[in-house]
C-alpha positions as CSV (number, residue, x, y, z in Angstrom):
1,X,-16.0,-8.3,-16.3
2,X,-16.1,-11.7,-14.5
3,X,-18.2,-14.6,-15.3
4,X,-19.3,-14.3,-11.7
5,X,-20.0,-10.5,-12.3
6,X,-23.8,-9.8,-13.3
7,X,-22.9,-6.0,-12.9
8,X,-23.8,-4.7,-16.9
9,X,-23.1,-0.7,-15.9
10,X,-20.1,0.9,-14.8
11,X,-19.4,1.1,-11.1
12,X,-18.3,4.4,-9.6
13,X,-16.7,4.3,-5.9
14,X,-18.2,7.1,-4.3
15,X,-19.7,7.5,-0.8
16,X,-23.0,9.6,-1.5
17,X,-25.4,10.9,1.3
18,X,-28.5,8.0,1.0
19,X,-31.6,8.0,2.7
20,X,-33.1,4.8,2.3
21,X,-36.7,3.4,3.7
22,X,-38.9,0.8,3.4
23,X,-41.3,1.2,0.3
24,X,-44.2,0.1,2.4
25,X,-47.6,2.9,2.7
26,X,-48.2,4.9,4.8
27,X,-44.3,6.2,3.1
28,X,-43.8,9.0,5.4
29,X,-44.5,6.4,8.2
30,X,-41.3,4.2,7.7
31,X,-38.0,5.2,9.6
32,X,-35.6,6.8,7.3
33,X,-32.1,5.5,7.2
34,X,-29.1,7.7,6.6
35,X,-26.1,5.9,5.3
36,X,-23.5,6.4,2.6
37,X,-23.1,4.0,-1.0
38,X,-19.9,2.3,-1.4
39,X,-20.1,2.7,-5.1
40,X,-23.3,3.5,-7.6
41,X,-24.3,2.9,-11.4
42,X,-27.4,3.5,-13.2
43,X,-28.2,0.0,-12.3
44,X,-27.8,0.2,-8.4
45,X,-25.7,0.7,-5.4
46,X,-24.2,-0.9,-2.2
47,X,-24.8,0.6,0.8
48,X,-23.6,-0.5,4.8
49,X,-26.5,-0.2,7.3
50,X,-26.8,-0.3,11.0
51,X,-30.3,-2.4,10.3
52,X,-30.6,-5.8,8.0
53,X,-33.0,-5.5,5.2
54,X,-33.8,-8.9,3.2
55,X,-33.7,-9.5,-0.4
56,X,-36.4,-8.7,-2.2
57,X,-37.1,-5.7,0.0
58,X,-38.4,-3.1,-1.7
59,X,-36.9,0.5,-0.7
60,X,-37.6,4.1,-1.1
61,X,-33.6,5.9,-2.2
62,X,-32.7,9.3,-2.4
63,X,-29.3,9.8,-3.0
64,X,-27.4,13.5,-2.4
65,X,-25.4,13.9,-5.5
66,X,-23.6,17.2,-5.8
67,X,-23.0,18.0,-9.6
68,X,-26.0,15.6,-10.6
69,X,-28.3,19.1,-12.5
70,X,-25.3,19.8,-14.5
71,X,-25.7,17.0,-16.3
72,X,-29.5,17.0,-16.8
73,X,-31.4,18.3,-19.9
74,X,-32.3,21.7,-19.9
75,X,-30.4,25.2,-19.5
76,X,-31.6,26.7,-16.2
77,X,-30.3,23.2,-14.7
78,X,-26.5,24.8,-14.7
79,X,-27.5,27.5,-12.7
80,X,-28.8,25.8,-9.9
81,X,-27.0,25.2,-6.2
82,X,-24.8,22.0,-5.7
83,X,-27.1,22.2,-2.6
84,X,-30.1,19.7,-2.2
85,X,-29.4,17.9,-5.4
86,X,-30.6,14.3,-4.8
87,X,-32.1,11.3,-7.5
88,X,-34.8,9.3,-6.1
89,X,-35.9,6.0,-7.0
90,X,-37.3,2.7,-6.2
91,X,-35.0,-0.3,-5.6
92,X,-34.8,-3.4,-4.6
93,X,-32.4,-5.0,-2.1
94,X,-30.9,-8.1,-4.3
95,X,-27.7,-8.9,-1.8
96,X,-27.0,-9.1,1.9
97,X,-24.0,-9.5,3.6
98,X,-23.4,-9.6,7.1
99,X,-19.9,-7.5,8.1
100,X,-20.4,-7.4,11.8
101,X,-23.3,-9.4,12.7
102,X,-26.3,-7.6,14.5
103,X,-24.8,-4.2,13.9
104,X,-23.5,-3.8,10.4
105,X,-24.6,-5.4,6.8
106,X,-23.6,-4.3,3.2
107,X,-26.6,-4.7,0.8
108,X,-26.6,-4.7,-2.8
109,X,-29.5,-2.3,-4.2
110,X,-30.9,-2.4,-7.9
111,X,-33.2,0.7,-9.0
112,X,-36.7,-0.6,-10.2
113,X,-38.2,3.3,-11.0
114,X,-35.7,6.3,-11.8
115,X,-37.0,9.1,-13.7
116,X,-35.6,8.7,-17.2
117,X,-33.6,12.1,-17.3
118,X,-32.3,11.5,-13.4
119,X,-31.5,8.6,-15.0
120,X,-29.1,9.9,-18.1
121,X,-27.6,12.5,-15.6
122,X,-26.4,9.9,-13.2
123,X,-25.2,7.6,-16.8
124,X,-23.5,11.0,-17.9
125,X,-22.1,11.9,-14.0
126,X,-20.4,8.6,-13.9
127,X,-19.0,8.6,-17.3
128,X,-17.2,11.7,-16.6
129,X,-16.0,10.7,-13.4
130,X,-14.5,7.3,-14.1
């Protein structure tokens, strides 16, 4: 690590299906963005998006993880489909960085509110795929 790296988890490069949207009520009310992450650790992510989000923007993730119930708690979690399988959290947009002005920008994404055992999968997915 860097002295100019704050990053304290592992980063995996992976582009995951996200869905991202502004954490402001009504929820169901805010367009939905579909991008994929560059890379992802259980700290956070960084995504490229057609729109600009600022930091300190609160967003609404869900991110399509194939693989992500195997690594859950719990014994019926092996048997389910690689289908569907998604964590969902609440981050918070702490870099922006313009790639191709007024059409393209790279954010940096910290999780605020995983579920704890989302949380341990994801920690256990990225150990065993580094």
């Amino acid at each position: 690590m860097t002295s100019n790296d704050r990053r304290q988890e592992t980063r995996l490069p992976k582009n995951f299906r996200v869905e991202l949207r502004e954490f402001r009520f009504p929820l169901a009310r805010q367009p939905k963005h579909e991008v994929c992450c560059a890379d992802i650790s259980a700290g956070g992510m960084s995504v490229e998006c057609g729109r600009k989000f600022q930091e300190g923007d609160k967003l609404q993730v869900k991110i399509y993880i194939p693989s992500l119930n195997k690594f859950h708690p719990g014994f019926f979690k092996v048997f389910e489909s690689d289908a569907g399988q998604y964590l969902q959290a609440i981050a918070e947009v702490v870099r922006v960085q313009d790639i191709m002005p007024l059409t393209r920008y790279k954010h940096g994404i910290r999780f605020l509110d995983v579920d704890y055992d989302d949380l341990q999968a994801l920690r256990s997915f990225i150990g065993k795929s580094v």
